[in-house]
C-alpha positions as CSV (number, residue, x, y, z in Angstrom):
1,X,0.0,0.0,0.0
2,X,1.4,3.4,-1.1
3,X,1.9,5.9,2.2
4,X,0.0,8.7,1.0
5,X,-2.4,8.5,3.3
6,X,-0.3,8.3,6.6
7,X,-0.5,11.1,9.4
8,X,3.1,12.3,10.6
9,X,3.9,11.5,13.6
10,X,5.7,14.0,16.3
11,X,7.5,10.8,18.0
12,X,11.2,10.4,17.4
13,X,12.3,7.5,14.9
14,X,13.6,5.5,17.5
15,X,13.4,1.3,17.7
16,X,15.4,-1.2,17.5
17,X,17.1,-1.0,13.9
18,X,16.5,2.4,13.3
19,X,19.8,4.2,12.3
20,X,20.9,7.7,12.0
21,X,20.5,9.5,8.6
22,X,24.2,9.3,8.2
23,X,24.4,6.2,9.6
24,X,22.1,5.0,6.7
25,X,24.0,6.9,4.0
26,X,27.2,5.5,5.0
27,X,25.5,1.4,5.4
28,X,23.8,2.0,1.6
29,X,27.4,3.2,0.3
30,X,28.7,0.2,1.9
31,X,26.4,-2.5,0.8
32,X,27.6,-1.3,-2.8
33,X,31.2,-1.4,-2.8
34,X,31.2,-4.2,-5.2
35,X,31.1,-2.5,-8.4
36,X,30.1,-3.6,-11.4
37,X,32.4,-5.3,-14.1
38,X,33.9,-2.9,-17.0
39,X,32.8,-2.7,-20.2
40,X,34.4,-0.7,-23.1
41,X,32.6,1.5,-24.8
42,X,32.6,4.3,-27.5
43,X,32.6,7.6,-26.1
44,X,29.3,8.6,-27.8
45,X,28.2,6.5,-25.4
46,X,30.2,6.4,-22.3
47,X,28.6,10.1,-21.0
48,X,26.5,9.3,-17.4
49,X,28.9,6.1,-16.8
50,X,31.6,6.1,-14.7
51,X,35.3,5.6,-15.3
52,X,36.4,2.2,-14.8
53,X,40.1,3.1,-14.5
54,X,42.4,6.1,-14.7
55,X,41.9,8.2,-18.1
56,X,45.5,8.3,-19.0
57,X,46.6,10.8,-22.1
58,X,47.7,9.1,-25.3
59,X,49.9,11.8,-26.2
60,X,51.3,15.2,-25.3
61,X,48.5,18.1,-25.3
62,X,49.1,20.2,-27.3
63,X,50.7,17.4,-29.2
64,X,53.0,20.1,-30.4
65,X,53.9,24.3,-30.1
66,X,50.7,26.4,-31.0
67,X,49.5,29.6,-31.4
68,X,47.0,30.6,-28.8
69,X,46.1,34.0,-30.9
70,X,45.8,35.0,-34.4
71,X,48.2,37.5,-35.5
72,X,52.6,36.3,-36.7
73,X,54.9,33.6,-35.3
74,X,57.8,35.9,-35.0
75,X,61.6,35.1,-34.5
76,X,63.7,37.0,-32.4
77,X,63.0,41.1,-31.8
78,X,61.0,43.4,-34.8
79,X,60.7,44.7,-37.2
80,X,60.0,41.3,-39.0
81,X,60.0,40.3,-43.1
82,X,56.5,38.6,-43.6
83,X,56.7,35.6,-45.8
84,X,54.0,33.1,-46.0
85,X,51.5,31.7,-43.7
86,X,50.6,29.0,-41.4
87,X,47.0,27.6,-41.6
88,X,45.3,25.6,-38.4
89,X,45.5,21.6,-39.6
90,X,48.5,21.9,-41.7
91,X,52.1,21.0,-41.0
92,X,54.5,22.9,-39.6
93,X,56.2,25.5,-42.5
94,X,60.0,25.7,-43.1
95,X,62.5,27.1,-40.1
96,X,61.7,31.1,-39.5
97,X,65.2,32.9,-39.7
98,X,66.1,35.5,-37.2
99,X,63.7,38.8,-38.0
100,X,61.4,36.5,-40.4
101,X,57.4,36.5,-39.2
102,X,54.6,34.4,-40.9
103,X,50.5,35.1,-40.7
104,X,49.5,32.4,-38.4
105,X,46.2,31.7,-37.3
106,X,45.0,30.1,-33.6
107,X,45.6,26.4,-33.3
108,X,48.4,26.6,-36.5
109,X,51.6,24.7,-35.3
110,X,54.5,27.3,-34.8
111,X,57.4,26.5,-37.1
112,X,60.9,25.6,-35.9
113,X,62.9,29.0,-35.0
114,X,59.6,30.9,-33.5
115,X,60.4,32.7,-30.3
116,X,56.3,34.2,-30.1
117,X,53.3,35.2,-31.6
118,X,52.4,38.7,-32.1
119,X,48.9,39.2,-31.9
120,X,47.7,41.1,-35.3
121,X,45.9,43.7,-33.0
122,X,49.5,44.5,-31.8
123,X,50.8,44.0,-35.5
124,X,51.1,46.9,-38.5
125,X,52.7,46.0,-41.1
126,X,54.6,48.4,-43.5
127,X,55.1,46.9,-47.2
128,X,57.1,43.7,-46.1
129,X,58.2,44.6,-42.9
130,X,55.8,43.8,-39.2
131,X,56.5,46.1,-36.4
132,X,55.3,45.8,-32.7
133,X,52.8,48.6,-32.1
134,X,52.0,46.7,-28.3
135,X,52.2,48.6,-25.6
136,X,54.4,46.0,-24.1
137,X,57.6,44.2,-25.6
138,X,57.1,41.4,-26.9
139,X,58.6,38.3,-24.7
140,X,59.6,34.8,-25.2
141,X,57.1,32.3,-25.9
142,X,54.1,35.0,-25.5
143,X,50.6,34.1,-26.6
144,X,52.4,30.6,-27.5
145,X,50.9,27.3,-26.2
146,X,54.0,24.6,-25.5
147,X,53.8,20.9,-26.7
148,X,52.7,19.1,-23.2
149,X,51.4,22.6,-21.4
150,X,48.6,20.7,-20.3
151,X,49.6,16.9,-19.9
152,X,52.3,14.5,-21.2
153,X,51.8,11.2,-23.0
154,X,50.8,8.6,-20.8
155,X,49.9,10.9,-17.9
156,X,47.0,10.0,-15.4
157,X,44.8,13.0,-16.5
158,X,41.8,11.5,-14.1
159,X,41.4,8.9,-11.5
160,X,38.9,6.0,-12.2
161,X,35.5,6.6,-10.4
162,X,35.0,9.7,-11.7
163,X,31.7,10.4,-14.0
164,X,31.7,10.4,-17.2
165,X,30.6,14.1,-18.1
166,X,30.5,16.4,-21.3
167,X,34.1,17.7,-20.2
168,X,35.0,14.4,-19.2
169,X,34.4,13.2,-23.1
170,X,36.4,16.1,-24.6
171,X,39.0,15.2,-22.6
172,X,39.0,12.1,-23.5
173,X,38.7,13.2,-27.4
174,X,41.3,15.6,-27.0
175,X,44.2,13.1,-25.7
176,X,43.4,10.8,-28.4
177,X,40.8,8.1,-27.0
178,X,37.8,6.8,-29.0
179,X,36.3,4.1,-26.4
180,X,36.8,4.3,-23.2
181,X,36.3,1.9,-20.1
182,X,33.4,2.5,-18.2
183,X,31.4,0.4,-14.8
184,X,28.2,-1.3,-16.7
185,X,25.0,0.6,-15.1
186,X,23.5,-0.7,-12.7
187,X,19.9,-2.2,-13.2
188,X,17.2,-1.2,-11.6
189,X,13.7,-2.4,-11.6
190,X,10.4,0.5,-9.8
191,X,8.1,-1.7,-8.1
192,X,5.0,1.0,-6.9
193,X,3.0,-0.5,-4.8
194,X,-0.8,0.6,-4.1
195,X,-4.3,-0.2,-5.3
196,X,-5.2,3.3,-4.6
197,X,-2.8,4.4,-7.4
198,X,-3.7,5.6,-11.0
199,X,-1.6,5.7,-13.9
200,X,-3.2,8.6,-15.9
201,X,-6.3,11.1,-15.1
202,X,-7.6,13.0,-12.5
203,X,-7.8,11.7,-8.8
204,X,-11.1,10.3,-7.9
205,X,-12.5,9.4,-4.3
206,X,-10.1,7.2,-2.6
207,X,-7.6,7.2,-5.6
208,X,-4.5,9.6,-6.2
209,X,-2.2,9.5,-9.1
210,X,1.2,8.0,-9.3
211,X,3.5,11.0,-8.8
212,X,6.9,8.4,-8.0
213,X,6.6,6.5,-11.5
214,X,7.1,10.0,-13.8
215,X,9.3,11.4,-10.6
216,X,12.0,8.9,-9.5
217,X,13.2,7.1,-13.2
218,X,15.0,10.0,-14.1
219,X,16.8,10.6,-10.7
220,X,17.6,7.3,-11.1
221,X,19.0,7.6,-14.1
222,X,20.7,10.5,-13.1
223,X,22.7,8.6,-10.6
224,X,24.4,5.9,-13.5
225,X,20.7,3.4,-12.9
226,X,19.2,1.9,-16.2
227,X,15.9,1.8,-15.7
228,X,14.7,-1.4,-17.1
229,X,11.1,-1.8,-16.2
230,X,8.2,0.3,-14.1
231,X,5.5,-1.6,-13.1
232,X,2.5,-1.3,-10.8
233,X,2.1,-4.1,-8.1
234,X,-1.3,-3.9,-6.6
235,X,-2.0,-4.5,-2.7
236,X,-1.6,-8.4,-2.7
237,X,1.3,-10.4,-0.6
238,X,1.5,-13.0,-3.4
239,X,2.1,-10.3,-6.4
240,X,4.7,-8.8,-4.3
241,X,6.7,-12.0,-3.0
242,X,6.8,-13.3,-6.7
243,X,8.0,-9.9,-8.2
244,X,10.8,-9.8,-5.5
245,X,11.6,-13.2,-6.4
246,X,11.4,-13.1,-9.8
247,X,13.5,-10.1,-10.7
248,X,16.9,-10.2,-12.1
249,X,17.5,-6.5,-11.6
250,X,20.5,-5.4,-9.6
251,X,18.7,-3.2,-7.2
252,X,15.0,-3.0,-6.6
253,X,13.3,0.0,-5.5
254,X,10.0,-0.5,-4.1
255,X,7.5,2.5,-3.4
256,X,5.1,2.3,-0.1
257,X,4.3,-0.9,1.7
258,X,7.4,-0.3,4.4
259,X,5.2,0.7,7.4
260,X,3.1,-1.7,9.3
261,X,-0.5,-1.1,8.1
262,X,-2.7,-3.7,7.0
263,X,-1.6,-4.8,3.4
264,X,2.1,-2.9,4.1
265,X,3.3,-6.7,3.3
266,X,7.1,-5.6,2.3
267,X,9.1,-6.7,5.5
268,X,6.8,-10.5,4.8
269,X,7.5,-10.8,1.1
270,X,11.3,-9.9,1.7
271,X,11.8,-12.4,4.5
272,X,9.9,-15.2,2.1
273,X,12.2,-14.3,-0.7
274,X,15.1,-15.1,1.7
275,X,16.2,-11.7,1.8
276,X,18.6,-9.9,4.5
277,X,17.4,-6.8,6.0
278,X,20.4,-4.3,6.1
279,X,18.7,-0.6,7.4
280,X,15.1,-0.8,9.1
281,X,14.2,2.7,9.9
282,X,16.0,5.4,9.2
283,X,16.2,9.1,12.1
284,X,14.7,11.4,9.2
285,X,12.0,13.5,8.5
286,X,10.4,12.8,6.1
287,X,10.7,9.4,4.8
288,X,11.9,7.2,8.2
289,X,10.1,3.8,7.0
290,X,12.9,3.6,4.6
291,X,14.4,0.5,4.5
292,X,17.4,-1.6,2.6
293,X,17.7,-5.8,1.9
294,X,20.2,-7.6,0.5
295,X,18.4,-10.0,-1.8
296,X,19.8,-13.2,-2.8
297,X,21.1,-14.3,-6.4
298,X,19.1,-14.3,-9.1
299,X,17.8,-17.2,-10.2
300,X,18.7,-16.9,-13.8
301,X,21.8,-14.4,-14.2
302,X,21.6,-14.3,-17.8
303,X,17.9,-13.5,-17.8
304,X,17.7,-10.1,-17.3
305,X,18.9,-6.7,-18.9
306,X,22.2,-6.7,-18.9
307,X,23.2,-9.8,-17.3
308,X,21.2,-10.1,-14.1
309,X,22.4,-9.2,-10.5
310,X,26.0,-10.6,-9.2
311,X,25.5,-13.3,-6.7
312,X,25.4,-11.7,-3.4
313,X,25.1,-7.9,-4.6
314,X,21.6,-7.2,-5.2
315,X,19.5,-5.4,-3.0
316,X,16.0,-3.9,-2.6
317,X,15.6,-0.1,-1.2
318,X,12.2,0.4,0.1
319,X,11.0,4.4,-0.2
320,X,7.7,5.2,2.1
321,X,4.7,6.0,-0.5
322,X,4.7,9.3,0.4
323,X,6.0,12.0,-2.5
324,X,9.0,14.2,-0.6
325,X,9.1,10.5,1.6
326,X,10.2,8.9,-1.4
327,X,12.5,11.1,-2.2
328,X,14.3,11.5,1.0
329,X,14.5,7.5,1.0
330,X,16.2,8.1,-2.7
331,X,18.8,10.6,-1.8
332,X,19.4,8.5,2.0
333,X,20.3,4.7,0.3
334,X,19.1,4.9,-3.3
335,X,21.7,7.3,-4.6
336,X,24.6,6.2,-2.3
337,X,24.1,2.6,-3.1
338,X,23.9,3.2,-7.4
339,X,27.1,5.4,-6.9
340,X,29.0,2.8,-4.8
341,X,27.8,-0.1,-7.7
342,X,29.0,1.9,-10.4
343,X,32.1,2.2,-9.0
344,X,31.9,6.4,-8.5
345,X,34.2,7.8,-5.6
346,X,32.7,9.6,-2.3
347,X,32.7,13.0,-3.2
348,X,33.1,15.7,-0.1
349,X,29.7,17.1,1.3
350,X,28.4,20.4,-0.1
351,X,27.9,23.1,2.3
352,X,26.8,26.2,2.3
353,X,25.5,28.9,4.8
354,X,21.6,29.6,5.7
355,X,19.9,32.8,5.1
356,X,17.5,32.7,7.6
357,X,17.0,29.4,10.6
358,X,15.8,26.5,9.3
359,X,13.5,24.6,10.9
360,X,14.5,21.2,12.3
361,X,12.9,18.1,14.2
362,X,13.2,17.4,18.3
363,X,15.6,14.5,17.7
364,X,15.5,13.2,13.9
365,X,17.3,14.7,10.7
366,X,15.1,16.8,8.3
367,X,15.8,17.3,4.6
368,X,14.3,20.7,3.7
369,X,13.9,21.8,-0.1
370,X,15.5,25.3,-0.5
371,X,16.9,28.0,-3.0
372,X,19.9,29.8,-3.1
373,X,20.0,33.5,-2.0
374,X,23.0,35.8,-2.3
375,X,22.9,35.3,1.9
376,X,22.5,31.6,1.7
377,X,19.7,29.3,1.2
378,X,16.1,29.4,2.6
379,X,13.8,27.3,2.9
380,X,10.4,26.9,0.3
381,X,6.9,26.2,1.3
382,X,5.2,22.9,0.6
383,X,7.7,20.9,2.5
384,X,5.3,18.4,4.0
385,X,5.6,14.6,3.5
386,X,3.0,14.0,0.5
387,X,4.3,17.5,-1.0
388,X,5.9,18.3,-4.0
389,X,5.1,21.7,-4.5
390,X,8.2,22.7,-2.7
391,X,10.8,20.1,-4.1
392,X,9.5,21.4,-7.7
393,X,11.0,24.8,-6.7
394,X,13.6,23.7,-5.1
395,X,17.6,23.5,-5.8
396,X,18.5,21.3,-3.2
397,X,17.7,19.5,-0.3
398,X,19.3,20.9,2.7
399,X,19.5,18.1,5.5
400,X,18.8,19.9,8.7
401,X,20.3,18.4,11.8
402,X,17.8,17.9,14.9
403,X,16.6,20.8,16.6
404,X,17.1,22.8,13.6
405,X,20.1,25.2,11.8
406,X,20.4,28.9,13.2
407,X,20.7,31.4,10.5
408,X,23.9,31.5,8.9
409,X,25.4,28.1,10.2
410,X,26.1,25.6,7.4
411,X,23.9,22.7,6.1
412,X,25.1,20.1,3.9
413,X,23.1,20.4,0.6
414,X,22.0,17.5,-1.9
415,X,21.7,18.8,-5.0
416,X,18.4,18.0,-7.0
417,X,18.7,16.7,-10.4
């Protein structure tokens, strides 16, 4: 049963199994630090994986002296004889003599005997002779790019674990790779639970749309997943148990049915599947019916999208039903899981300071959507458990330790895809 319908309660998130927000974090990161094999792939479509190994450069960049301006390669102090010129893509000309200049253009490979490049605003020629009309002298090696400025051949450039980003690709282009090796996504199959749930239309008595079907597939995707299927289980033990069993995903990510109401049958169908309960509970408003399971092997490895789960490292995360629930349960052990599994490295908190005192619970963490203001963030409206009015607006989630944040002290953000 989706969580829509719970009341909050004021109680702390205390019990046996419940863990501290961080606490949880740091469990889902390590139940994932088995990461997925390497494959090698082109780099049109290595972007959103994640570096397998070190990007090392395949030769010097720049391969070999530029110009970093339009304008002359000069040698040796003006006036210079112009003769010729030096095209981007073409080899490098004849030796320049001492007091010779030819036109070059930005990107052209200087010729042997260039001592600079004199940039043609700084350049006035005077029949076939170039003077320097700068208002500086023209040095050594000025406006001149050196072969290896930026890297040498066979230089780590990057450290595996890093994401495979636009930059990340040019790099990559730019020191000469055409494939590189990247973690295989992780698979991931949305199980929402709830006969109260409808696909398309507007709400009716006793029904609600399906907000976490269009919402959480593309922060999952965000975070390196391959979404392979989204289904709709409806309230019924058996349905659930078999789908749990059944699947050949690498992670599972079920929505609602982690409380203890009357058809909440998660905890039941996971201990039938012969699953191993990892998190229980989780100190966090909202969301703290979160929970994470190791589930066992797949039956059938070479069944599902790419290849099936690895024995031993697939696992279910179980979000509350609940909108801004579900996607505190996502950012708490979703996300830190799927980075583990793909291999990316922990990256150092973001912080920044509060504009105004956020609001905090007695004794649990909250995570608070909020904007950025040029005195820090602030919180947005619509924050409630079911809401996503405020995450819609929102930047990033700003996770509030208990009893609150006074204004100016700094919050660690999560950043909203």
């Amino acid at each position: 049963m989706s969580a829509v319908g719970q009341t909050t309660v004021a109680a702390p998130s205390t019990g046996p199994g419940v863990l501290s927000w961080a606490q949880a974090r740091e469990a889902a990161r390590r139940a994932g630090l088995r990461p997925l094999p390497a494959v090698g792939l082109p780099l049109a479509e290595a972007l959103g994986r994640t570096l397998a190994e070190p990007l090392t450069a395949l030769t010097d960049l720049p391969a070999f002296d530029t110009s970093a301006m339009d304008g002359w390669a000069v040698a040796g102090p003006g006036p210079w004889r112009v003769a010729g010129r030096v095209l981007a893509g073409r080899a490098a000309s004849a030796p320049l003599a001492d007091g010779a200049a030819v036109e070059i253009a930005t990107g052209a490979q200087l010729p042997p005997g260039a001592t600079a490049v004199l940039r043609r605003e700084h350049g006035r020629t005077d029949g076939t002779l170039l003077h320097d009309c700068g208002h500086q002298s023209l040095t050594t090696g000025q406006d001149v790019r050196p072969r290896g400025q930026e890297c040498r051949r066979g230089e780590a450039l990057l450290p595996g674990g890093v994401p495979v980003g636009p930059a990340v690709l040019g790099l990559a282009a730019a020191c000469g790779h055409d494939r590189l090796a990247v973690r295989r996504r992780p698979v991931v199959e949305l199980l929402v639970l709830g006969d109260e749930l409808l696909a398309s239309g507007v709400p009716g008595p006793g029904l609600v749309r399906d907000a976490l079907g269009p919402l959480l597939p593309p922060w999952l995707r965000a975070a390196s997943a391959e979404v392979a299927e989204v289904r709709s289980v409806r309230d019924d033990f058996g349905l659930l148990r078999d789908a749990l069993r059944h699947s050949t995903a690498d992670i599972v990510v079920t929505t609602g049915g982690t409380a203890a109401g009357p058809v909440d049958f998660l905890h039941r169908a996971l201990t039938e599947a012969g699953a191993r309960l990892l998190v229980d509970g989780v100190a966090v408003r909202p969301g703290h019916p979160m929970l994470l399971a190791e589930l066992p092997s797949a039956a059938s490895p070479s069944a599902g999208p790419a290849g099936g789960g690895l024995p031993g490292g697939r696992h279910l995360v179980g979000l509350p039903g609940n909108p801004l629930a579900a996607v505190a349960g996502t950012v708490t052990l979703a996300l830190p899981l799927l980075h583990a599994r793909s291999g990316r490295s922990a990256v150092t908190p973001v912080l920044a300071p509060t504009a105004v005192g956020l609001p905090g619970h007695p004794v649990d963490t909250r995570l608070l959507p909020v904007r950025h203001t040029a005195d820090g963030v602030v919180p947005l409206a619509f924050d409630g458990p079911a809401m996503l009015r405020g995450l819609a607006r929102a930047e990033a989630l700003a996770v509030v330790p208990p009893g609150g944040a006074a204004a100016g002290a700094p919050v660690e953000l999560l950043e909203a895809p």
